[in-house]
N, C-alpha and C positions, 0 to 999 in steps of 0.2 A: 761600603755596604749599600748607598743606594747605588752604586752603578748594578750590583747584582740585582737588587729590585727591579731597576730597568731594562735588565735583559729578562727579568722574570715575566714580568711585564709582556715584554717581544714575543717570545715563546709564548702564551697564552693569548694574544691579540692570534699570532698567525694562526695559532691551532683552531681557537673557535672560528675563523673566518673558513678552516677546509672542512670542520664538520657542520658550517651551514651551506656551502658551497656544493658540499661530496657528492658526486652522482655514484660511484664507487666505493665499496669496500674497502679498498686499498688505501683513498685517501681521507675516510673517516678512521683509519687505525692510526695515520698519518697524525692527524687531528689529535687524536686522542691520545697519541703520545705526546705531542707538542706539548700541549696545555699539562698533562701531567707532571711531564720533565719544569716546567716553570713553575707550577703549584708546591713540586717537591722541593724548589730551592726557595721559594719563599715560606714555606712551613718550617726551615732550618734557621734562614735568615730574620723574618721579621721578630721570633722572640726574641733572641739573641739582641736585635736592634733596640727594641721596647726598654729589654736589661738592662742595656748601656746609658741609655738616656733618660730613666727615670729616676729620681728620687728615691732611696732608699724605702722610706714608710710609704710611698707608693707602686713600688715597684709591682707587686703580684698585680694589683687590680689593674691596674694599665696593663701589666703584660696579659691579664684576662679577656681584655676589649677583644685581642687580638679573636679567641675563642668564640666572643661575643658574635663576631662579624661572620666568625666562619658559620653558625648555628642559622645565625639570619641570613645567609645567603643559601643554605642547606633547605630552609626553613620556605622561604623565596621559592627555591625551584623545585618541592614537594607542592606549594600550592598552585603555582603556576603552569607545575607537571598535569595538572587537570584538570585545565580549560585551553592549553596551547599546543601548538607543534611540539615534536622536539625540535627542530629547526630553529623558530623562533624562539624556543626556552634559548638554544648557542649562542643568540644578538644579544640576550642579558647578561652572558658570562663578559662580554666586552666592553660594559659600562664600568664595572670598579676598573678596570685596567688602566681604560683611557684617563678616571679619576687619577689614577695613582700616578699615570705618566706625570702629569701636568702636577698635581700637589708635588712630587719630590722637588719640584723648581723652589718648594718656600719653606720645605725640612731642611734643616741642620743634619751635615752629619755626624755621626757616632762620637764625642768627644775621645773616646778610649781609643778607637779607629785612627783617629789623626794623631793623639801620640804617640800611640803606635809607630806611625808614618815619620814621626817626627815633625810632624806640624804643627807647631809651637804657640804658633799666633793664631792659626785656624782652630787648635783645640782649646784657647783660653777664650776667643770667641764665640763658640760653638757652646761652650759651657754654661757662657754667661748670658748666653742668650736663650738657655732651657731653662736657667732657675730663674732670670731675671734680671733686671738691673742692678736693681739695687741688695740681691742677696750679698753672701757673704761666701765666695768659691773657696777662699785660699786655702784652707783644711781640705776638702776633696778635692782642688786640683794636685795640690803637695802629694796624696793618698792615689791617686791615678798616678801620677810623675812618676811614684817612687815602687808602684807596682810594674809599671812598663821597664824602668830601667831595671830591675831585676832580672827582667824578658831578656836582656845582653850579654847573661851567663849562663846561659840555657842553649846550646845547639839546634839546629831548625829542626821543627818536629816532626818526625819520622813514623809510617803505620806500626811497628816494633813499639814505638813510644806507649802505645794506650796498652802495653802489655805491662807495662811498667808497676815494681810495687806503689813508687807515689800518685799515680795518677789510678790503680786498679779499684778502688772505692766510689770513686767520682764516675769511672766506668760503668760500674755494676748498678750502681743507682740509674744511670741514665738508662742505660738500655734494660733495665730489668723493669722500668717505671712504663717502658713502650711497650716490651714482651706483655705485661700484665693488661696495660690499656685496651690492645687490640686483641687478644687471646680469651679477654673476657666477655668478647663476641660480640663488639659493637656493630663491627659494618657488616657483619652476618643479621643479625638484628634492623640494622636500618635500612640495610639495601633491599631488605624481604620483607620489609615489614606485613606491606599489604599482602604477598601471600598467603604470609603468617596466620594473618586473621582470617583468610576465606579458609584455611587448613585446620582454624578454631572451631569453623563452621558458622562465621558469616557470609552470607553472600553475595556480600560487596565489601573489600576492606580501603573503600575512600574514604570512610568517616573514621577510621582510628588512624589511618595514614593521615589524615589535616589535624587529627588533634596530637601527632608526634610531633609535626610539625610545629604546631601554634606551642606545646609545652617547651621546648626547649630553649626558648629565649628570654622567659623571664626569670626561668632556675637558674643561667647561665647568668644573668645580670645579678642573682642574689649571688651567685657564686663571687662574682667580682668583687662585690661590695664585702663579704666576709675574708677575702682572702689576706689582707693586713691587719683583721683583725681577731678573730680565729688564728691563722697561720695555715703553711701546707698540709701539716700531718696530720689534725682533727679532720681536716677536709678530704683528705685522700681515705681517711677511713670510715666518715660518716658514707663516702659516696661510695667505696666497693662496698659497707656493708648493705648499702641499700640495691646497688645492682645482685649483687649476692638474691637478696628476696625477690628482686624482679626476677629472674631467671628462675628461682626455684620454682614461684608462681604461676610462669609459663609455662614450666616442665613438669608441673601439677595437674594444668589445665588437659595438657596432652596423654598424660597417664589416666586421669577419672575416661576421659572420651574415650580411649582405646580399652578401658574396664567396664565401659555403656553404664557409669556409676555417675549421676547428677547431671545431667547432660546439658540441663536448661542451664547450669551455672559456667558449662566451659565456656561457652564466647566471652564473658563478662571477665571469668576469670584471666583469661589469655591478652586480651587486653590491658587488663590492668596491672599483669604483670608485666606488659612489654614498656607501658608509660609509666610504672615505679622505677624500669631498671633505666630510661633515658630522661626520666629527671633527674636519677643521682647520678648518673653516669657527667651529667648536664651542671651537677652543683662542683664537680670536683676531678672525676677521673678525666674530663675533658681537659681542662687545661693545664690543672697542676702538674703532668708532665710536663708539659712544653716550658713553663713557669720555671722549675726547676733543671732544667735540662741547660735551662740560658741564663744560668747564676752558678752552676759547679764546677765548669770546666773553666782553667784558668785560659786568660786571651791566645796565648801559644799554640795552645791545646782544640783552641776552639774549632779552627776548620776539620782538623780528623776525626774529632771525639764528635762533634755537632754532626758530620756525614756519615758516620759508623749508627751513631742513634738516630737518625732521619729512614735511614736503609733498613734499620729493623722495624722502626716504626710500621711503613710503607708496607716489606716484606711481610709482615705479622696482617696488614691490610687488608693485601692479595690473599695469603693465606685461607683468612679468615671467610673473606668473600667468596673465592673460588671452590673451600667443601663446604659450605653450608645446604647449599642442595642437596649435596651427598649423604651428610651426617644426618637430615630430616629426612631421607629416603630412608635413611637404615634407620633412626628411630628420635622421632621428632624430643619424645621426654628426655633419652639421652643425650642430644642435643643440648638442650638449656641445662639439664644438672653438669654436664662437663663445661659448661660457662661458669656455672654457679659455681662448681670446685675452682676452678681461675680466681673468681673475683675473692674464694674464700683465705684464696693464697696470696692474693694485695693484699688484702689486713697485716698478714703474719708480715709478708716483706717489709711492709711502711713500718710497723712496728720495731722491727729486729736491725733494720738497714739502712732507712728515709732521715735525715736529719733536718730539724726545723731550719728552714732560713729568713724568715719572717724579720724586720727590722735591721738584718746584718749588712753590711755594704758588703759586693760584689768581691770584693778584695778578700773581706773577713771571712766570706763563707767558703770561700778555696783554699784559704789558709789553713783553716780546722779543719777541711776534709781531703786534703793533699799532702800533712804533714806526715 
């Protein structure tokens, strides 16, 4: 796993250095594939990695940090989007990199990973040096040992596999958790924001653009801190019910303006609907997929089932991005209510579909949703 970090790594150093470089089109598209193909494998990889190496009762919230970082680094190049180049914004995308080259030199890798490999000494030392000296491993390395060697009656896993009835549940939940995440109109939402708000009828949307920013980092750190203790499922439904209201909010805002009904209230309103729907978005829909996405799939399983939910992730992404223009050209109020029906359909999913994994070791929670 960290060799992928470090080619993730590679690929993101070289792409930012041709979209500061670019005097051409060609090699800012260049650029901007780079860095994405590396961000797409480290958004598969790193929870996945988090999974492995933490501590069961800590598992979500470490694996949250991951969300944490991505918010403040989102958050970073919103505020810095408006005082600097874009060029010079590209030089900041190359400081976590170079950070990350150099720390994998003093991370452990994956215990699960090297038994995996069969590395015996490497994974009892890799173990015992995430919990401690002086823990006590021998129950969860027995519990790793004895889930890997099962792996030896299982044939190599095949794209056919994830169609499979034991693994079809484990399926459904991960990519139905991504479909909802980004269909509930996040990066249409965040990439627009500031148009958003001049379309509210501000006539400047930098001041609700820095306070999307500044919000989303400390909803995201309470996210963290509730997510072992709450659990996935309270969270996954407190936060689409609240983007559910943020979207209707906005899609409020656009229908009174377009009925010339309260007018003084639309900016206020439209605002406040876009900063309810990316703080809840911010407390739960943000990471608890990625959280659960990298505890369902058994280790066999992980590279098809993990790329299969990365792709729609992404795919649902683009999507989402690329008609948002379109769908605000044809009718902005329609717009946020067909978010709002998305977000109102994660409730039902997580309800009907989502199973808690909160306290379970990695092993247990495949077991129950694989059998």
């Amino acid at each position: 796993m960290e060799q992928a970090m470090r080619t993730s790594s590679a690929f993101c150093i070289t792409g930012w250095l041709l979209v500061y470089f670019s005097k051409e089109a060609w090699s800012l598209d260049i650029g901007r594939f780079s860095t994405g193909y590396g961000i797409g494998i480290f958004s598969f990889v790193v929870p996945i990695f988090i999974a492995e190496i933490a501590p069961k009762n800590l598992r979500g919230g470490l694996a949250t940090l991951n969300q944490l970082m991505i918010v403040c680094g989102a958050s970073t190049a919103y505020l810095l989007g408006t005082v600097v180049t874009w060029r010079t914004l590209a030089l900041t995308g190359l400081l976590p990199c170079v950070f990350l080259l150099v720390g994998l030199f003093f991370i452990p890798e994956s215990p699960r990973w090297l038994a995996k490999m069969g590395l015996q000494k490497e994974f009892e030392l890799a173990l015992r040096k995430l919990r401690g000296r002086d823990a006590d491993v021998s129950q969860e390395s027995a519990d790793i040992q004895a889930s890997i060697d099962a792996l030896q009656y299982f044939p190599k896993a095949r794209i056919f596999d994830l169609f499979n009835r034991k693994y079809t549940r484990a399926v459904i939940i991960g990519v139905g958790l991504m479909v909802f995440q980004q269909f509930g109109g996040i990066n249409g939402i965040g990439f627009y924001a500031s148009e958003t708000f001049v379309a509210a009828g501000f006539s400047s949307g930098k001041l609700g653009t820095i306070a999307y920013a500044i919000i989303q980092v400390p909803i995201t750190v309470v996210g963290a801190i509730l997510m072992d203790k709450l659990g996935r499922r309270p969270l996954l439904m407190i936060s689409a019910s609240g983007t559910f209201l943020g979207s209707f909010l906005a899609g409020a805002s656009f229908f009174l303006k377009g009925q010339g009904l309260l007018l003084e209230w639309v900016p206020a309103l439209a605002v406040s609907g876009v900063l309810v729907y990316i703080a809840s978005f911010s407390i739960g829909m943000g990471a608890v997929p990625w959280v659960i996405m990298s505890e369902i799939f058994p280790i066999h399983m992980k590279g098809l089932a993990g790329s299969l939910v990365v792709l729609v992730n992404w795919s649902g992404a683009w999507a989402v991005s690329y008609t948002f223009n379109f769908l605000m050209s044809w009718s902005s109020t329609g717009t946020f209510m067909i978010y709002a029906g998305f977000c109102a359909l994660t409730v039902l999913f997580v309800v009907k579909i989502v199973p808690e994994t909160k306290g379970k070791t990695l092993e247990q929670i495949q077991a129950s949703i694989n059998s």
